[in-house]
N, C-alpha and C positions, 0 to 999 in steps of 0.2 A: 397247377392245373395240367393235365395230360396235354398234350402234344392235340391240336388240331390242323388240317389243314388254311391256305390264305381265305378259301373260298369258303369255308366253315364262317371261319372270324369273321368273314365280309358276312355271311348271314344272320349270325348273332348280337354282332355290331347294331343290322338292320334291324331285328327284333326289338333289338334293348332301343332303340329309338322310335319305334312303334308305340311299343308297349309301358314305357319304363314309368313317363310319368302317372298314367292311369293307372298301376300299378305299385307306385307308392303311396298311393291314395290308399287301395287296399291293405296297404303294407302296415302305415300309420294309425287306424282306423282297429287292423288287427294285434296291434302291440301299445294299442292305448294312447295312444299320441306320442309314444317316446320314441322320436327322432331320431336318435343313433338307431337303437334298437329296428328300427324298419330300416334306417336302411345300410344295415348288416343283414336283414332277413330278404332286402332288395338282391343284394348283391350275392349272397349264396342261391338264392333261386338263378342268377340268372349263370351264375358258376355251374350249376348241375344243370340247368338251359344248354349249357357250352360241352359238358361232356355225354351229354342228348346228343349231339344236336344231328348224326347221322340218321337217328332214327324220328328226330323231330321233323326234319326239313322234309320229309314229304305230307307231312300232316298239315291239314286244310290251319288256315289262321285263327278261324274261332275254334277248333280244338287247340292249336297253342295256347290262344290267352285262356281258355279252359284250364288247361295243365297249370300254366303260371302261377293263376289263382290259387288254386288248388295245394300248390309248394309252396308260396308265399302264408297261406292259411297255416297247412302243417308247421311250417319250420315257426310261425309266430309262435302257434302251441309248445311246441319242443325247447321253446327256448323259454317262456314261460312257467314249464316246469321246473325245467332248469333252474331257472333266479330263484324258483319256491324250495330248490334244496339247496341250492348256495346260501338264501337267506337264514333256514336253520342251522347253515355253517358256526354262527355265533354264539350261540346258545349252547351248540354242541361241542364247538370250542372250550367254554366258559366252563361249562359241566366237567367236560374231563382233563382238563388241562388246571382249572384254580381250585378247585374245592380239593383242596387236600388237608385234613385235618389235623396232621404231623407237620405242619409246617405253620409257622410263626404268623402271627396276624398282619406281619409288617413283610412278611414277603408275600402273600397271600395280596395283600394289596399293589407291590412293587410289579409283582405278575399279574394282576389286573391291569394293570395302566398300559403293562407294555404287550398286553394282550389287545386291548382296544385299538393300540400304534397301530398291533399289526393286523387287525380287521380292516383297518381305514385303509391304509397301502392295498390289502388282497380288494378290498370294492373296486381300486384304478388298476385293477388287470385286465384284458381280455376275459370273456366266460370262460374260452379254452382254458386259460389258465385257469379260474375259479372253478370250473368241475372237475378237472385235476388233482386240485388241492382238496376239494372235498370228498371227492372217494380215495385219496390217501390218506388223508387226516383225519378224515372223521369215521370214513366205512371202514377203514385198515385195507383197504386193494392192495397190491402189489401192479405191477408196471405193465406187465401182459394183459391182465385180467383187465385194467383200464384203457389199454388202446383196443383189447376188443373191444369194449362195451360204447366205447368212443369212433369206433372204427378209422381209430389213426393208429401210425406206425409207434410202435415200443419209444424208438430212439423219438421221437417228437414228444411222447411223454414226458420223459426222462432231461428235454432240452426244456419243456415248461418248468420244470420241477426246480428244474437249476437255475433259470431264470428268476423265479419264483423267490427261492434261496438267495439270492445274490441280491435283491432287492428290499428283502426285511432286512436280513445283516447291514444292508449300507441303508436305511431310512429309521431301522429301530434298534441297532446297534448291539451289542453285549446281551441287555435285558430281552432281546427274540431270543435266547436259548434259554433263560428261563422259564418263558412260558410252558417247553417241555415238546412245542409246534417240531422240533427240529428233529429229535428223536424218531417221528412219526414220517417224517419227509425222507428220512435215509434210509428206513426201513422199504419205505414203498419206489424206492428208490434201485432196492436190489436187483443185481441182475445183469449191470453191464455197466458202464460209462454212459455217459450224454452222447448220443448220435445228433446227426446235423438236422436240423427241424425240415418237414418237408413240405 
């Protein structure tokens, strides 16, 4: 989070005590009842509240919980989206990574299985993580192309990706490079080293 002033945080503080619980009311309501989900969509509303907040704090209170609402709604959608092309992750996995018809029916299934490992692992990532991996692995991005469209920094990519990496190798072991997942991940990988997440 940028740099705000005490007298900032002492107003946003306020807000988020104002507002927060009625607010996760709307939060829940708009992400279906899933619990984490709202309130990850609580806490980035009130993140971008925090990087507002010079131009908020002169704004009457029901224009703020106006605003609130309003980001809380949006980011429920966005993230919503999101899960609906994370969840054809799988499929689109499956498709390009086992059907391969030069290859033996017993590894064709040995890469099934250890494909499934590593869907199960990629569901207990962060989203950041999981749209990450799904426009590198599955759209083919490259590491620039993804932190714009994500509007985070390259190196944060790059520190997902390897995260990422470092977690199938150690949960699904040898059989993650079979699936063919790792190929795709170095690729979209190009461009620099892991920078420090920010």
């Amino acid at each position: 989070m940028a740099r705000i002033s005490a007298e900032d945080q002492a107003g946003v503080a306020q807000l988020f005590f104002e507002e927060a619980e009625d607010l996760m009311i709307v939060a829940r309501r708009a992400c279906h009842g899933d619990e984490r989900a709202a309130e990850d969509v609580l806490q980035e509303t009130f993140h971008d509240a925090a990087l507002n907040w010079p131009k908020m704090k002169t704004w009457s209170q029901d224009r703020m919980r106006a605003w609130l609402r309003r980001v809380v709604k949006n980011k429920a959608i966005d993230r919503y989206r999101a899960e609906r092309r994370v969840k054809l992750f799988g499929d689109e996995l499956d498709d390009q990574q086992v059907a391969d018809q030069g290859r033996s029916p017993e590894d064709v299934a040995l890469s099934k299985i250890a494909l499934d490992r590593c869907l199960e692992v990629i569901g207990t990532f962060t989203l950041a993580q999981r749209q990450v991996a799904y426009l590198v692995w599955v759209e083919g991005w490259e590491t620039k192309r993804v932190a714009e469209y994500l509007g985070i920094d390259p190196g944060t990519v790059r520190v997902h990706l390897r995260n990422v990496r470092v977690r199938l190798e150690e949960e699904v072991g040898e059989e993650f490079r079979s699936t063919g997942i790792l190929d795709k991940l170095d690729k979209g990988d190009e461009g620099g080293k892991p920078g420090k997440e920010a």
